[in-house]
N, C-alpha and C positions, 0 to 999 in steps of 0.2 A: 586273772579270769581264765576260764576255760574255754578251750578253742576246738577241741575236740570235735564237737557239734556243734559247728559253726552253720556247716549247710544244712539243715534243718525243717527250717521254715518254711511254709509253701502256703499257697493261695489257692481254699476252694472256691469251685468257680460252681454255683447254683444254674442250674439248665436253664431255665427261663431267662436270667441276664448272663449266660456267660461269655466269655471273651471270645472263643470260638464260635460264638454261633453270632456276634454281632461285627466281627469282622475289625475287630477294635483290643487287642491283646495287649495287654500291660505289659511297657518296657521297662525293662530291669535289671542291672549291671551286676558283673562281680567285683567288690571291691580287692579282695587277693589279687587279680588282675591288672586291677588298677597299680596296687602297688608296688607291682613286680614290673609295672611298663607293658604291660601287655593289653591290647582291648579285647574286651569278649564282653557278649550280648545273651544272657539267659535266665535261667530261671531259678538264681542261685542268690542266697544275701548277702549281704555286703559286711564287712568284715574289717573294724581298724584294731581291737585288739589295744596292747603294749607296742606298737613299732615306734620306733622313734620319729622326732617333731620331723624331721627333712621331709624322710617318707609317706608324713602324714600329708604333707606340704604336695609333694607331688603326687600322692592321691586328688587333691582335691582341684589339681591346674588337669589333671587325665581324665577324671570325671566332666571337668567345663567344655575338656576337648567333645569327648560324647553326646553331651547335653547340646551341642552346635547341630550337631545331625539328627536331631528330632524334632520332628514336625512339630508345627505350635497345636495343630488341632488333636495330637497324638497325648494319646493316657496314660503319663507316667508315674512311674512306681520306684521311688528307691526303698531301699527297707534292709536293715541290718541293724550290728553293733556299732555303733561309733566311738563308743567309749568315752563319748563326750555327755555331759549335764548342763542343760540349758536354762535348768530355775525354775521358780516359781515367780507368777507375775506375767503379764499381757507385754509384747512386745511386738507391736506393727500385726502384721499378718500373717509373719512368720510362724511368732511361739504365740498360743494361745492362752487362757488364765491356767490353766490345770497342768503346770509344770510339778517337777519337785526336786527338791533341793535348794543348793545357792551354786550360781554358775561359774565353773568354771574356763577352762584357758582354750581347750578344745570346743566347749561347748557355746564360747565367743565365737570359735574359729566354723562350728556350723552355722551358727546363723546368721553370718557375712554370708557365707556361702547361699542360703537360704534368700538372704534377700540379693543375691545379684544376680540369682533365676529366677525369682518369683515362685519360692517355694514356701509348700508350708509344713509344719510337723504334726500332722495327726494326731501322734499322741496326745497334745496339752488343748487340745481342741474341743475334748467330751470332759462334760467335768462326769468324775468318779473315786469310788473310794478310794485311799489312800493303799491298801492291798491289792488295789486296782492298776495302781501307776507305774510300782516299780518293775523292773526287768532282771535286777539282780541285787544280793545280798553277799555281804560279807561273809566268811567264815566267820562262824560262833552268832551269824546275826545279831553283828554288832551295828552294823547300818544299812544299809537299804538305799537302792542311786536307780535313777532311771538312764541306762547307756542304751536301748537299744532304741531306734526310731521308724515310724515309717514315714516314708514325706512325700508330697501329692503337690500337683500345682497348684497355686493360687484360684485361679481360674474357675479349677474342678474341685472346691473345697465342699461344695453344694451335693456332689456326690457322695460323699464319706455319709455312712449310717451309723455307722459306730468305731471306736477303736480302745481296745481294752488289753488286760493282761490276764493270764490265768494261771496264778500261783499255784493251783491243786493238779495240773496238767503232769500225765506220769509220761515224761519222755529223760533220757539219758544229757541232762546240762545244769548247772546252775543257775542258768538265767532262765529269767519265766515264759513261758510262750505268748507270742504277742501278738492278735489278731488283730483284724478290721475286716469291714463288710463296705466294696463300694456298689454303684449302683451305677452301671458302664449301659447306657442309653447305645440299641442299635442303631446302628447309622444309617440314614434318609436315602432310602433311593432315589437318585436324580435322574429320571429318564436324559438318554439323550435325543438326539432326535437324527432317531436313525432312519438310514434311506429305506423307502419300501420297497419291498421284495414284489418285484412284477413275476406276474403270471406268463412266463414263455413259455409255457408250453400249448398255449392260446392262438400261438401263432402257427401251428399247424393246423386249425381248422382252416381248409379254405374261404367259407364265407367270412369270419374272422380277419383273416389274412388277406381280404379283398375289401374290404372298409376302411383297415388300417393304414394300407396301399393307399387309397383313394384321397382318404384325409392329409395322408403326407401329401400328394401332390398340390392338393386346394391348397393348402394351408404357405407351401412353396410357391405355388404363381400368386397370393395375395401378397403376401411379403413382397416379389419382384415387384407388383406392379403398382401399389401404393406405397412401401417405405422408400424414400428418395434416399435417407444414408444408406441401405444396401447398395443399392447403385455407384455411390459415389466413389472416386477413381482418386482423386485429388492427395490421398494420405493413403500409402501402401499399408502401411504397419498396422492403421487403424482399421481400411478395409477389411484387411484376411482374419482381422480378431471379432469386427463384428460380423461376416460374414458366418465365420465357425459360431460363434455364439447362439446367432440366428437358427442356423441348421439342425445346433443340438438342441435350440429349446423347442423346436418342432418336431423332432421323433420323441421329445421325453414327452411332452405333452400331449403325443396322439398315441402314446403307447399308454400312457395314465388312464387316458379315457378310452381306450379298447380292451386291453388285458385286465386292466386291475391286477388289484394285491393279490398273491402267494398263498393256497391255501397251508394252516398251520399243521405243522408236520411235529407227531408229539417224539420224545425225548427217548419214549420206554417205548417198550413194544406192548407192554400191558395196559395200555393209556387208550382206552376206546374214544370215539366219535361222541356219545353219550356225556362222557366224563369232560370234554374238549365244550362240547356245548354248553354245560354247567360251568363251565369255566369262565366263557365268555358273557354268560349272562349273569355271573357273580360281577363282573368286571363294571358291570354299568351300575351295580348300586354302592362301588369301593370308592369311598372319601365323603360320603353325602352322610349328612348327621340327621338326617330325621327320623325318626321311632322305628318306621315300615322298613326303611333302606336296611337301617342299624340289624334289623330283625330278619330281613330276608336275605341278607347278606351270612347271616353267623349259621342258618339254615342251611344256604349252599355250600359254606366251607364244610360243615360238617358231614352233608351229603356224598361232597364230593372226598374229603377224607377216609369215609366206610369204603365208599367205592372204588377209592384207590389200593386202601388194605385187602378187599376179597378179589380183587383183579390181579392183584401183587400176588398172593398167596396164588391163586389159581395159573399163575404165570411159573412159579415157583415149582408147584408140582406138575407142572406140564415139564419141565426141565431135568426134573428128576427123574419121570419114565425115562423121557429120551435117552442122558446117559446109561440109566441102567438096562433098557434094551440096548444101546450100544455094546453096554459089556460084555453083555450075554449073548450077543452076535461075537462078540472078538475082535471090537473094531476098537482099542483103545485109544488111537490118535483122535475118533471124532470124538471121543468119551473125554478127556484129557481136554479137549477143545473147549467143549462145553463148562466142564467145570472151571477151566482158569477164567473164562468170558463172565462166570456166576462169582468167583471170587478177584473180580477186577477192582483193584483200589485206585482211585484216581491222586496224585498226589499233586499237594499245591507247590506249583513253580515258585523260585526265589525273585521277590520285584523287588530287591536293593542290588546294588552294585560298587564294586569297587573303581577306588578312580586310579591315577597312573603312581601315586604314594601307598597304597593299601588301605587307603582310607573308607571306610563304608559312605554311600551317598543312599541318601533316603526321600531328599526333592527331587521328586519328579524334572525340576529345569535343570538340576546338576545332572541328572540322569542322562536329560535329552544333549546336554553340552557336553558328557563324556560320551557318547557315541560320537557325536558331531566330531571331537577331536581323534578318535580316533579311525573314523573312515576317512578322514582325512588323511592321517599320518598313513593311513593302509592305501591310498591312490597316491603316495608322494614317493619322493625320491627317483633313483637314475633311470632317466627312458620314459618319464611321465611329468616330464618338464610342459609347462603349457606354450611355451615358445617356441617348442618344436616344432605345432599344430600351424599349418599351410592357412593362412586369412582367403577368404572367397574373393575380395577384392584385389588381392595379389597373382589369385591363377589366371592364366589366360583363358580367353573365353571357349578357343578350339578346344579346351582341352577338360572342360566342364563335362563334358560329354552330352549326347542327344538329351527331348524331354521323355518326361518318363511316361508311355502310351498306356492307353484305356489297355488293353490285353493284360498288362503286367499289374497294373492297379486291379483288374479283376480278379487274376492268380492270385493275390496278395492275401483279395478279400476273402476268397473263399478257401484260401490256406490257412484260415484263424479258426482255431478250434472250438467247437460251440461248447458251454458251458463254464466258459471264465467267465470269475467276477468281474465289476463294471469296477471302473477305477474312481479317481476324482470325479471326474467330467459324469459321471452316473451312466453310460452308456455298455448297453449290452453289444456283441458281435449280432447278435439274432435280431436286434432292428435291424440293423441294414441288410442282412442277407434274406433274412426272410420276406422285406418287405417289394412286390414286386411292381414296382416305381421307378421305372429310368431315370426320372427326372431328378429325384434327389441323389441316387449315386451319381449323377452326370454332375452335380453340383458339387458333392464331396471330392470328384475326382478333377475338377476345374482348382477347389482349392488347395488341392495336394501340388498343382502343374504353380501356383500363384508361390507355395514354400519355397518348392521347390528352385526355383527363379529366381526369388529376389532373395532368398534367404531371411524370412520374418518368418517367424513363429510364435503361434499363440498360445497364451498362456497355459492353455492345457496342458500341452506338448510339453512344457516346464516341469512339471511335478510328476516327483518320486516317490516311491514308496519304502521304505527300511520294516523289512521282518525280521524283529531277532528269531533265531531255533537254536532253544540250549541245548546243548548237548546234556544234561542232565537236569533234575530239579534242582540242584542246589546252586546250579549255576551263578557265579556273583563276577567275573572277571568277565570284562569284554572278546579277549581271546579264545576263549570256552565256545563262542557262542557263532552258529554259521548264521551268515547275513546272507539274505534271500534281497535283492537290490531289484527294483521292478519301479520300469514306470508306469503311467499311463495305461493300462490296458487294454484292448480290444482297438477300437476305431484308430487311435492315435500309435497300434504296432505296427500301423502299416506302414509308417515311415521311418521307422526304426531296422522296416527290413528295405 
């Protein structure tokens, strides 16, 4: 057989389903790879050729190695020559009725393989003409075999629309070219349920800023004077966690109902008030099936689709003067500016990773266990022994040093820089500073004196944050990658410093 145009093959992908726009790209191995010991992941066929039985053998233990790293819900694609003949005749789920020939030794040796992944072979799965089936003919067409396969999970067999051959195909091989059409369903957005973005910048109206004041304090003396567990002294560890608790769900909750949500801030600069309103008013008739909804719904996308096109285009040529009066001033650096900002390509970051063997991880839990391990290994060894660290119950008490005074809890406060994100705990720096309430800072700064002392901490105070920043897109080794380590944010930096 001829191997020449072995890599050949390719998968067009139709706009409306394709792999790219639904977030769901057919994995697809190279078999040369495989057979050489090597892994690679692309968009290349797979290839057995004449190699002999060993190398067929560990083809197909390098291939199982692979098939472990892909996701169950992920759309797989193998597709090549195998040079195997699997027959005619229904066989499990594997081979369908529409084989051909009588099966041979390799073509045993796929469909073990087939059934100890739950795969199936596309080809025998349409019935069609016998011109239709084969892949390759003998010299002088003396006979006719079907070696080349595509094979799809079990699962996803519902997908396949068709899969054929086209013996009249003018491309440079002996083997026939061999299609299929699948049908790769975009994937469901699953909102999450993200925090809402409060409106701080609400807090600098005064009247604002003197109801929300106000309410923090009501909402504090009723807590004090009706719940009796605030009060209670009896359990340290429990107190200082319900008392925080307490605290935070009093500013989140009076900030809920004073500020309100974030007005929405669009993405483009071309994206009017107009366009954002249509937006939101599409949003109320999205998932409702009746006639009117159905109707007034495909009205607004397509409203807001024109709309977006002559806003875009007028945003476009607004861009175009600009440079070209730059030019024509002599100002090339703003000219230069603007054009790389107009030809800005955003490129998609790599989310797999390699583990400490070279091995690619592609679950999310192996993903989260290979950082685990390795910030670990990155806080160990000489000098960050944990036995080093001095227990509080061991120091003497002179030497704890004074408490820590309202002065230095105020420098702390107002040394936190307005406009960080709220961490776990949901809490902005700007409730507390901007809100002008003694009473609740007096209470944050009683529970700071209560840490401080007995040494308990509440669970806020616990939780960190891990930001990977690749150094590049293709980023796949943990070493590549700077770790931005952050706890707690805002309220709870205060005792960090």
């Amino acid at each position: 057989m001829a191997n020449q145009c072995r890599h050949q093959i390719g998968i067009p992908l139709e706009p409306d389903n394709s792999s790219s726009s639904t977030g769901r790209r057919p994995k697809m191995w190279d078999l040369d790879g495989l057979l050489t010991g090597q892994q690679w992941a692309g968009d290349r066929p797979l290839y057995c050729g004449t190699h002999p039985e060993r190398e067929i053998e560990d083809m197909y233990n390098n291939l199982d190695a692979l098939l472990d790293m892909v996701n169950d819900k992920d759309y797989l694609v193998i597709m090549g020559d195998f040079n195997a003949v699997v027959g005619e005749g229904i066989d499990g789920k594997e081979v369908g009725s529409f084989g051909l020939g009588k099966r041979n030794a390799r073509g045993e040796r796929l469909v073990q393989f087939c059934k100890e992944n739950k795969l199936s072979l596309a080809n025998t799965l349409f019935q069609q003409p016998k011109r239709r089936l084969y892949t390759w003919k003998m010299p002088g067409d003396i006979n006719r075999y079907q070696l080349d396969y595509i094979i799809v999970k079990q699962k996803y067999r519902n997908r396949l629309v068709y899969c054929k051959t086209l013996p009249g195909a003018d491309i440079s091989s002996d083997h026939n070219l061999l299609i299929s059409k699948h049908f790769i369903e975009k994937n469901k957005n699953i909102r999450k349920n993200k925090r809402k973005n409060i409106d701080l910048t609400k807090l600098k109206d005064p009247d604002i800023r003197v109801q929300y004041s106000n309410t923090l304090g009501d909402k504090l003396k009723l807590i004090k004077e009706e719940d009796i567990e605030y009060n209670n002294t009896n359990n340290l560890s429990t107190d200082i966690e319900y008392k925080w608790n307490s605290v935070t769900d009093i500013i989140k909750t009076s900030a809920e109902e004073y500020l309100g949500k974030e007005n929405i801030v669009p993405r483009k600069d071309w994206i009017t008030k107009d366009i954002l309103d249509m937006m939101i008013e599409r949003r109320q008739y999205k998932g409702k099936i009746d006639n009117d909804s159905v109707i007034k719904y495909k009205q607004l996308t397509n409203k807001i689709t024109t709309k977006c096109r002559e806003k875009k285009e007028e945003d476009v040529e607004r861009k175009c003067d600009l440079i070209e009066h730059y030019m024509n001033r002599g100002h090339m650096d703003k000219a230069y500016k603007n054009i790389k900002e107009m030809n800005k390509n955003y490129k998609t970051k790599s989310t797999v990773i390699l583990d400490e063997g070279g091995k690619m991880l592609l679950n999310d839990k192996d993903i989260i266990n290979r950082w685990k391990r390795y910030i670990e290994n990155l806080y160990s060894g000489q000098g960050l022994d944990i036995e080093d660290i001095e227990l509080e119950i061991t120091v003497d008490r002179d030497r704890m040093g004074p408490d820590i005074l309202r002065e230095e809890f105020n420098k702390a406060l107002i040394g936190i820089q307005n406009g960080k994100a709220a961490g776990d705990d949901g809490l902005y720096i700007e409730y507390i500073k901007y809100a002008e309430c003694d009473p609740i800072k007096e209470e944050i700064f009683m529970i700071t004196q209560d840490i401080y002392k007995t040494g308990v901490i509440p669970k806020d105070f616990q939780v960190s944050k891990t930001i990977t920043l690749p150094e590049h897109f293709k980023m796949r080794r943990t070493q590549d990658t700077k770790l931005n380590l952050t706890g707690v944010e805002n309220i709870t930096e205060n005792y960090s410093k």
